[in-house]
TORMI-209624 format. One record per atom (N, C-alpha, C): residue in one letter; residue number from 1; chain; atom name; x, y, z. Coordinates in Angstrom, 1 decimal, padded with zeros to 4 digits. Layout:
 r   k c  a     c1     c2     c3
 a NUM A CA      X      Y      Z
...
END
This chain:
 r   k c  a     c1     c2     c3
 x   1 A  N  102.0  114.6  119.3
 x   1 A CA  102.1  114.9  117.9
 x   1 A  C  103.6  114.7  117.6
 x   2 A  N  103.9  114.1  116.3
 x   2 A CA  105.3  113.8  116.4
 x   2 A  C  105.5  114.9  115.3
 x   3 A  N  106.7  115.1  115.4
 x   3 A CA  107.4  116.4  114.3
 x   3 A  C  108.1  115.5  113.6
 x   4 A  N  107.7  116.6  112.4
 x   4 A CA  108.6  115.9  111.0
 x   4 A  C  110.0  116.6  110.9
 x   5 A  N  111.0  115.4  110.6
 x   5 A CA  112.4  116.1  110.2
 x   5 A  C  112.2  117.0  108.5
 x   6 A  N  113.4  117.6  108.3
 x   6 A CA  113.5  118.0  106.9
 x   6 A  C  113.8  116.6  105.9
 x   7 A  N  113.1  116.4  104.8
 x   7 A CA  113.6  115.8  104.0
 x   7 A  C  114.7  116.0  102.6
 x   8 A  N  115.4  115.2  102.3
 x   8 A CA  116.2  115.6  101.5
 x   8 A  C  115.4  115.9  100.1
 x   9 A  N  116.3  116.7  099.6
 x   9 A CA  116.0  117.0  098.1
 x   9 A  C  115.4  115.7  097.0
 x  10 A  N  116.6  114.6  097.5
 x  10 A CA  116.1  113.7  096.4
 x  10 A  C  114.8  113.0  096.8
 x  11 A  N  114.1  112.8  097.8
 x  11 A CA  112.9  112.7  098.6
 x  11 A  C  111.8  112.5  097.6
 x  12 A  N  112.3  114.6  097.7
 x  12 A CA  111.3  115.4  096.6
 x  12 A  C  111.2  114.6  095.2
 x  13 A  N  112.2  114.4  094.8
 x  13 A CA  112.4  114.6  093.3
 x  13 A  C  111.9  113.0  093.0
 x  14 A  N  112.0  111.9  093.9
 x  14 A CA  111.8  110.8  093.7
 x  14 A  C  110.1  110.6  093.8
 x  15 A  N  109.6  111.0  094.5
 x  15 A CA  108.4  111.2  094.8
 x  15 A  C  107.5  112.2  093.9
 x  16 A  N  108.2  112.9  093.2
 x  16 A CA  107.6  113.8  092.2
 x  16 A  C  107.3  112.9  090.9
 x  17 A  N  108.6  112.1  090.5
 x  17 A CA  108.6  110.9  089.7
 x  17 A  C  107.6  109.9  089.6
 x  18 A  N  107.3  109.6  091.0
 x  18 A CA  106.0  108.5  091.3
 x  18 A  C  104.9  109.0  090.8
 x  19 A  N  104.7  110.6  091.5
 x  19 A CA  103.4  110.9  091.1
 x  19 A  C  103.4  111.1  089.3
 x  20 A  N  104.5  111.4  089.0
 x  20 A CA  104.0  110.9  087.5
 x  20 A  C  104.0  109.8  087.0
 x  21 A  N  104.7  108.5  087.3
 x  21 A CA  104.3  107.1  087.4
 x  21 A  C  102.7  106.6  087.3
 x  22 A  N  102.3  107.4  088.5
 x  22 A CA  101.0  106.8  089.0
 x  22 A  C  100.3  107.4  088.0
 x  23 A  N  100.2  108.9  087.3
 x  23 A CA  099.4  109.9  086.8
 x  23 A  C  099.6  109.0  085.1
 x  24 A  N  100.7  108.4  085.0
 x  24 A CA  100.2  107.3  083.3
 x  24 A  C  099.5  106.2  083.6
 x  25 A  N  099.6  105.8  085.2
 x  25 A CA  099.3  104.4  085.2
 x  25 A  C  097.3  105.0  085.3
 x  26 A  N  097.3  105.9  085.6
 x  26 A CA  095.7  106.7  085.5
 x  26 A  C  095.3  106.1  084.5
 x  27 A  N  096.4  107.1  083.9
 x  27 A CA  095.5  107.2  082.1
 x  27 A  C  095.6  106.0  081.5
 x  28 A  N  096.7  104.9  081.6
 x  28 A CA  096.4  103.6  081.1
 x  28 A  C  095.2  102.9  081.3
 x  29 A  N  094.6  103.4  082.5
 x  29 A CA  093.3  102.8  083.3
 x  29 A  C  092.2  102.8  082.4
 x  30 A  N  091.9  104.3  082.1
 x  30 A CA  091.0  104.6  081.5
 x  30 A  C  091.2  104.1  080.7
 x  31 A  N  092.5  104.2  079.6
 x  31 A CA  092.5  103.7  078.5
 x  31 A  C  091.6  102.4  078.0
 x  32 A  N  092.3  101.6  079.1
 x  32 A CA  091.7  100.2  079.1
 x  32 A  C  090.2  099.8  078.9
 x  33 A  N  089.7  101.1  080.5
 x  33 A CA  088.2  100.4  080.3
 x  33 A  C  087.8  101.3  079.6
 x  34 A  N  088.2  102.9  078.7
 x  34 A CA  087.3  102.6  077.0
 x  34 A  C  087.5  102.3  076.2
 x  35 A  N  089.0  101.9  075.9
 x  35 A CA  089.0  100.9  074.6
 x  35 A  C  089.1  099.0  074.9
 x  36 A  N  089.2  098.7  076.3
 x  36 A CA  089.4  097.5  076.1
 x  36 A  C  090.8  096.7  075.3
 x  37 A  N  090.9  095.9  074.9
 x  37 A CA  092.1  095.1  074.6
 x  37 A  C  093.1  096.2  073.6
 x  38 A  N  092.3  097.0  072.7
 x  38 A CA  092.8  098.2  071.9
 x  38 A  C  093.6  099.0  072.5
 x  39 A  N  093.5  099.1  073.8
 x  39 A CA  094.3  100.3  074.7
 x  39 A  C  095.7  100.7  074.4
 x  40 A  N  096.5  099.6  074.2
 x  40 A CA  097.8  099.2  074.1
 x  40 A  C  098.4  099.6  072.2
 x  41 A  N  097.1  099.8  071.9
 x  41 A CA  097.4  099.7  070.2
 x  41 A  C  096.6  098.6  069.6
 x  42 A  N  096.8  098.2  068.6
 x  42 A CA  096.3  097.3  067.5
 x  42 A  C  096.1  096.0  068.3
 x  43 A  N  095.2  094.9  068.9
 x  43 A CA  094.8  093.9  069.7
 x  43 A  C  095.2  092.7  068.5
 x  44 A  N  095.5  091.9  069.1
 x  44 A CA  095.4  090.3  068.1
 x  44 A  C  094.4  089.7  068.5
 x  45 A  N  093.8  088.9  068.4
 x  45 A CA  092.0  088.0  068.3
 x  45 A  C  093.1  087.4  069.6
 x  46 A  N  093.5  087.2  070.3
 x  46 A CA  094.1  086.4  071.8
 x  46 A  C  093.8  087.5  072.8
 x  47 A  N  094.5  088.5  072.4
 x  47 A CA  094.6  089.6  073.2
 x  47 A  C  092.9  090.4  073.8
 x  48 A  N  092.2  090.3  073.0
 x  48 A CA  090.7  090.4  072.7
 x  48 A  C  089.9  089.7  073.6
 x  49 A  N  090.3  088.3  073.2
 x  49 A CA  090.0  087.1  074.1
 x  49 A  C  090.3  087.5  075.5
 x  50 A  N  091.3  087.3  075.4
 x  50 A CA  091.9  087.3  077.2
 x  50 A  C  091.3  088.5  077.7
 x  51 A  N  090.6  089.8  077.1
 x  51 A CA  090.7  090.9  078.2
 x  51 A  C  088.9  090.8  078.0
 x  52 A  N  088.5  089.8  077.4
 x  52 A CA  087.1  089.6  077.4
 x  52 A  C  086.5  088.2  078.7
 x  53 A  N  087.5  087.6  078.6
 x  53 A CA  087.6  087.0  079.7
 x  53 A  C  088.1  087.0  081.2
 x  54 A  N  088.5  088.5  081.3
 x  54 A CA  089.2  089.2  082.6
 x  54 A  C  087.4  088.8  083.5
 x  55 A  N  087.9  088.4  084.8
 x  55 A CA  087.0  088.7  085.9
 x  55 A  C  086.2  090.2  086.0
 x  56 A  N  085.1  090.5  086.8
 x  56 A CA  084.6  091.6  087.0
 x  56 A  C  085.4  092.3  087.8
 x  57 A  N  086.0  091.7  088.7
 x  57 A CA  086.6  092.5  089.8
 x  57 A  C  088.0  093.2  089.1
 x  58 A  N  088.6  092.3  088.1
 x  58 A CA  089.6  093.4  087.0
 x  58 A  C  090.1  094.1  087.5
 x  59 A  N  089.0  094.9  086.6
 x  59 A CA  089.5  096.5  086.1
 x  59 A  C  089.0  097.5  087.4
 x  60 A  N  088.5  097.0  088.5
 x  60 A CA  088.3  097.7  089.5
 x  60 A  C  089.1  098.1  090.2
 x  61 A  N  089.7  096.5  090.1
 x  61 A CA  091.1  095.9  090.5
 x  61 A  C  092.8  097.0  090.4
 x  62 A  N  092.2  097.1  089.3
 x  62 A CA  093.6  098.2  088.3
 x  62 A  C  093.3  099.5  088.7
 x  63 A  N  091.8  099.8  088.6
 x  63 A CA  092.0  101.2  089.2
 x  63 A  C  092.2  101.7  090.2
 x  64 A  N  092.1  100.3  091.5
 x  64 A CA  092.6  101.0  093.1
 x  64 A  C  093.8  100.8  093.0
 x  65 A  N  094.6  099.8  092.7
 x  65 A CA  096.0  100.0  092.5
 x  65 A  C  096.5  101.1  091.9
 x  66 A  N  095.8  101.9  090.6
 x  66 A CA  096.6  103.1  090.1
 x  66 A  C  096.3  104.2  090.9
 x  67 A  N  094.7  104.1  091.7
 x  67 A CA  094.6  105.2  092.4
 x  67 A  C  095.4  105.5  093.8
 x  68 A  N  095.6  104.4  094.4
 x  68 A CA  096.4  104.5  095.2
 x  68 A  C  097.7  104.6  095.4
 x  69 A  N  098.3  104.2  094.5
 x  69 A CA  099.6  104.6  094.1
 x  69 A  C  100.0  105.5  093.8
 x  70 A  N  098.4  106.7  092.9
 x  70 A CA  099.1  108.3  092.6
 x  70 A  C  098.8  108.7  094.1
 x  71 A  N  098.0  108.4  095.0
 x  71 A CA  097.1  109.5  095.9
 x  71 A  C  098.2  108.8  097.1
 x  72 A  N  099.4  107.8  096.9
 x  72 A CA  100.1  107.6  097.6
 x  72 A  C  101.2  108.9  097.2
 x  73 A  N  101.5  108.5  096.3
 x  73 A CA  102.6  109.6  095.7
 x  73 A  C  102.3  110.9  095.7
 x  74 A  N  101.1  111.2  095.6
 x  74 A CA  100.7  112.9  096.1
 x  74 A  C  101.0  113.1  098.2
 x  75 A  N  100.8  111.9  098.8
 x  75 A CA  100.7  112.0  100.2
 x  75 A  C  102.0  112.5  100.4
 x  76 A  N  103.1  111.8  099.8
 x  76 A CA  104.9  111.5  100.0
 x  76 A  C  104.9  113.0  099.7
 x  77 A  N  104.0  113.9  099.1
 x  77 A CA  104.7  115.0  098.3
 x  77 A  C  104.3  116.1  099.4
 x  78 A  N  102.8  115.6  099.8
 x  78 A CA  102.5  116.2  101.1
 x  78 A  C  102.9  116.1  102.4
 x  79 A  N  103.6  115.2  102.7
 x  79 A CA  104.7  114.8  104.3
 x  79 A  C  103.3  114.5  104.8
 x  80 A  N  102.5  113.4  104.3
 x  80 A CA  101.7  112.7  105.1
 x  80 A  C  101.6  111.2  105.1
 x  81 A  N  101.2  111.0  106.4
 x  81 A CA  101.6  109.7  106.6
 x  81 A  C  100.9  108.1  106.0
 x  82 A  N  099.5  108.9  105.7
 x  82 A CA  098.7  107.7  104.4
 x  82 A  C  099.6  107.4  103.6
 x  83 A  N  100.8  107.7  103.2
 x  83 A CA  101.6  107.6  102.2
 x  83 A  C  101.6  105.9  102.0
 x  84 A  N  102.1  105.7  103.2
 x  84 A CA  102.4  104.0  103.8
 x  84 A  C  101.3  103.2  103.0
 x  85 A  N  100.1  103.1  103.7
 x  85 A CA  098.7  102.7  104.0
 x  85 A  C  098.2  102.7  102.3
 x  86 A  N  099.0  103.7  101.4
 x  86 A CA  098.1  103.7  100.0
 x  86 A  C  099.0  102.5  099.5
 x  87 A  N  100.6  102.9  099.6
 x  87 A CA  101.3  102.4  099.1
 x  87 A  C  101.3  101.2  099.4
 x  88 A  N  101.1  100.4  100.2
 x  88 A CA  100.7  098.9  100.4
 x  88 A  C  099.4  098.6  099.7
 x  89 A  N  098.4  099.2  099.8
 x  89 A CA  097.2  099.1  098.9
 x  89 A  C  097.6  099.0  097.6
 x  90 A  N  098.1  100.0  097.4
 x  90 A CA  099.0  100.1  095.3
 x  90 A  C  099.5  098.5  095.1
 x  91 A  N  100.6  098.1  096.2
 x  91 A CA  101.1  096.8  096.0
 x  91 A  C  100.8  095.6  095.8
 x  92 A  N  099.3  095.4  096.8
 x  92 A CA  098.3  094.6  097.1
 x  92 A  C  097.7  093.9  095.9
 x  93 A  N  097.5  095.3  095.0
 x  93 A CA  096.2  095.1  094.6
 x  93 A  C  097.2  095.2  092.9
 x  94 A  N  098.3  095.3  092.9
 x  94 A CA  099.0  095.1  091.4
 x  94 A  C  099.3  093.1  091.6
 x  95 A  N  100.0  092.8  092.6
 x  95 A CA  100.1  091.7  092.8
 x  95 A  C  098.7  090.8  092.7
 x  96 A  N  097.8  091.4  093.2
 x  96 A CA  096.4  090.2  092.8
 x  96 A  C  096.0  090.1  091.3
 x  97 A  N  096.2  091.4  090.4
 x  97 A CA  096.5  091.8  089.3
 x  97 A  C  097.1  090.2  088.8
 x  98 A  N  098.5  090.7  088.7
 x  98 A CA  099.4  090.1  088.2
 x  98 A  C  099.5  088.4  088.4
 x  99 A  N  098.9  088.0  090.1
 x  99 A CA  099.2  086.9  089.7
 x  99 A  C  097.8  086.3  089.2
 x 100 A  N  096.4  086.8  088.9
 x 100 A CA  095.9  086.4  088.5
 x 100 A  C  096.3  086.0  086.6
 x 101 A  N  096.9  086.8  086.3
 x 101 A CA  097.5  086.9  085.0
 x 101 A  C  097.9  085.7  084.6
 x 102 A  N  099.1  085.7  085.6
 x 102 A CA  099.9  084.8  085.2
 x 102 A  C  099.5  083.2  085.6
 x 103 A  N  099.0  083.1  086.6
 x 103 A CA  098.3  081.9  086.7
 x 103 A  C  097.2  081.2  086.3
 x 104 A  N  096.1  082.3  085.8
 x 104 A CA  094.9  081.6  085.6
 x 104 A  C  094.4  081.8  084.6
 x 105 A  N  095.2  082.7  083.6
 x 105 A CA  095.8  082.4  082.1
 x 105 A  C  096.8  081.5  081.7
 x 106 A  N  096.5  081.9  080.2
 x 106 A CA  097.6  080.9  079.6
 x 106 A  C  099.0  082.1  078.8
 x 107 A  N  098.7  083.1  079.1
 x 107 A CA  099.6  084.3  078.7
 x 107 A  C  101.4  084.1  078.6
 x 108 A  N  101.7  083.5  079.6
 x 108 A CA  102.9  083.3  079.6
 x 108 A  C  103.2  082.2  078.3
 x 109 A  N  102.4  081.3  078.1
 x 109 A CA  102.8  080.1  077.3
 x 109 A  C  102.5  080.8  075.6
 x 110 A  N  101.2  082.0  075.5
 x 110 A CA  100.8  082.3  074.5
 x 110 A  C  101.9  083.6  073.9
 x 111 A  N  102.6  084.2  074.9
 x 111 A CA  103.5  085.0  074.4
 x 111 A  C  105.1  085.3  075.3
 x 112 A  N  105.2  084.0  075.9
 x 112 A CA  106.6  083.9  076.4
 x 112 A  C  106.7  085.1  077.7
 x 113 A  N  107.3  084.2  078.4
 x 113 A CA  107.6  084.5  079.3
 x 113 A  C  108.4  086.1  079.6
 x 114 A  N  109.5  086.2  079.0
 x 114 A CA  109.9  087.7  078.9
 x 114 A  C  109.0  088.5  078.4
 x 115 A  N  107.6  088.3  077.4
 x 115 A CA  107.3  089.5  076.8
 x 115 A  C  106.0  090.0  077.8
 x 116 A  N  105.5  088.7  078.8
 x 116 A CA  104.4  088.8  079.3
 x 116 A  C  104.6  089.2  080.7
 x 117 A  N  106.2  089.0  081.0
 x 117 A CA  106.2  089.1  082.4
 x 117 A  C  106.8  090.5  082.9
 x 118 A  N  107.8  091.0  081.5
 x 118 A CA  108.4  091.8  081.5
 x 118 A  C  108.5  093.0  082.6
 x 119 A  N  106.8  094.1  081.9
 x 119 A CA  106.9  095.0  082.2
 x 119 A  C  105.8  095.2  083.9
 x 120 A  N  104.9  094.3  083.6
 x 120 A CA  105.1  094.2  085.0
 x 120 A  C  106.0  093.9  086.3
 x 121 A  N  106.8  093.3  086.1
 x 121 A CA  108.1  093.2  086.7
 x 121 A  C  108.7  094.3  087.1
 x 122 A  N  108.4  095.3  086.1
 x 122 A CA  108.7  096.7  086.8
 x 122 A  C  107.4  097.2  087.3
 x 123 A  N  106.5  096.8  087.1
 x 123 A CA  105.6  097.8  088.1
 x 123 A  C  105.5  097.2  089.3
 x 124 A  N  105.6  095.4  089.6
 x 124 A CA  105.7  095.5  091.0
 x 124 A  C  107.1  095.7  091.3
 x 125 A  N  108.3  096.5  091.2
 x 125 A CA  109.2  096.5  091.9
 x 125 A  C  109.3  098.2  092.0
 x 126 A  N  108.5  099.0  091.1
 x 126 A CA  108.4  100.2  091.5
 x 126 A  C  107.4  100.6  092.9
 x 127 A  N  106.1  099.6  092.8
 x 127 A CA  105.3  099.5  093.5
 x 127 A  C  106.4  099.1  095.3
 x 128 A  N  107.2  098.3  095.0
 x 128 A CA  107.7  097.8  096.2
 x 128 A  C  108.8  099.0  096.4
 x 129 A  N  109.4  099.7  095.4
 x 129 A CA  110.1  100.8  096.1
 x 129 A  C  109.3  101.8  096.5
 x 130 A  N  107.8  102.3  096.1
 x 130 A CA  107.2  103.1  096.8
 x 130 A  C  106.9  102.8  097.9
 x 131 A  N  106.3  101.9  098.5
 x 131 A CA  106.4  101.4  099.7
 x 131 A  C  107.5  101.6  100.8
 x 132 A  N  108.5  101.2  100.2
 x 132 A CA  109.9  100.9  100.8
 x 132 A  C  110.0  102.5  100.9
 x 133 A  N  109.8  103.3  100.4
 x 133 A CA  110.1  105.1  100.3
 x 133 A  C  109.6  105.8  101.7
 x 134 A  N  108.0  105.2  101.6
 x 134 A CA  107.4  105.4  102.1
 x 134 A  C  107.7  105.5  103.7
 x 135 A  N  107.9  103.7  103.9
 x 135 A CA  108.2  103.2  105.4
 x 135 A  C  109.1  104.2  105.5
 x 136 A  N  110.8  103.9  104.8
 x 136 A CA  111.6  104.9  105.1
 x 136 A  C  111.1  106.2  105.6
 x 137 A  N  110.3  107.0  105.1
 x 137 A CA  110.3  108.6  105.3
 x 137 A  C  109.9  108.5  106.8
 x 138 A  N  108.9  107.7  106.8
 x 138 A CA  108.5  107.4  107.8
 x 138 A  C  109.2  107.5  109.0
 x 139 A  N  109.9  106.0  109.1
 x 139 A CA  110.8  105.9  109.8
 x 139 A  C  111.6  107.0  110.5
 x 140 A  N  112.3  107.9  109.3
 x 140 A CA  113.1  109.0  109.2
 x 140 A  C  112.2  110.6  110.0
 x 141 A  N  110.8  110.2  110.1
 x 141 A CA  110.1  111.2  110.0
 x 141 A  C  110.1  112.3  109.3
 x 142 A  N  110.0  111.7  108.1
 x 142 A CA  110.2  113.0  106.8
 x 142 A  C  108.8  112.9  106.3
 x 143 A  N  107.8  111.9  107.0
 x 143 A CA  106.3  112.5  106.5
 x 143 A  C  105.5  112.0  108.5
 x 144 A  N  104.3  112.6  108.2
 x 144 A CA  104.0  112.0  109.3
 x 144 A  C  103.0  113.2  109.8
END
């Protein structure tokens, strides 16, 4: 059995952050699949389009990545070591997300490149510091 070191305070505080990260990216979930294109606010007949033409696997899609990204960030909070194992899953499955987006739409061309790429751009690089937190604690044996 391996023993856990103490972790530092910011550990805490960074991981407390995730799990509310992950806890909007929930509720964005839901949003989605009951309002559909609406979720976001007022839809344009594109926007409509495009989330009527999303694959089946989608929104299933979205919810293993949000779920595992909170149930990662609840592990980090519990010094356990699925933390890793969710947090690569969260990453996995925003990235199949995203590049189906951007490739096998026409989104980037229909609303430019900064407006379309933007904010995902921060979700996979939050996604990749959760991971990176993760290995770290790891490593460190601050979860385990």
């Amino acid at each position: 059995m391996t023993s856990r070191t103490r972790a530092p305070s910011w550990f805490i505080i960074v991981a407390l952050i995730l799990l509310l990260w992950g806890l909007l990216g929930c509720y964005s979930c839901l949003q989605q699949l009951r309002l559909g294109a609406e979720a976001m606010g007022p839809a344009s007949a594109y926007d409509r389009a495009l989330y009527a033409a999303l694959p089946a696997w989608y929104n299933p899609c979205f919810a293993v990545a949000v779920l595992s990204g909170t149930l990662g960030a609840a592990a980090l909070l519990a010094r356990l070591r699925a933390a890793v194992p969710l947090a690569v899953v969260a990453l996995v499955t925003v990235v199949i997300m995203f590049c189906y987006m951007f490739v096998a739409t026409d989104i980037i061309a229909h609303k430019g490149a900064a407006v379309a790429t933007g904010f995902p751009a921060i979700i996979v690089l939050i996604a990749i510091g959760q991971l990176w937190l993760a290995r770290t604690a790891r490593a460190r044996r601050w979860i385990g």
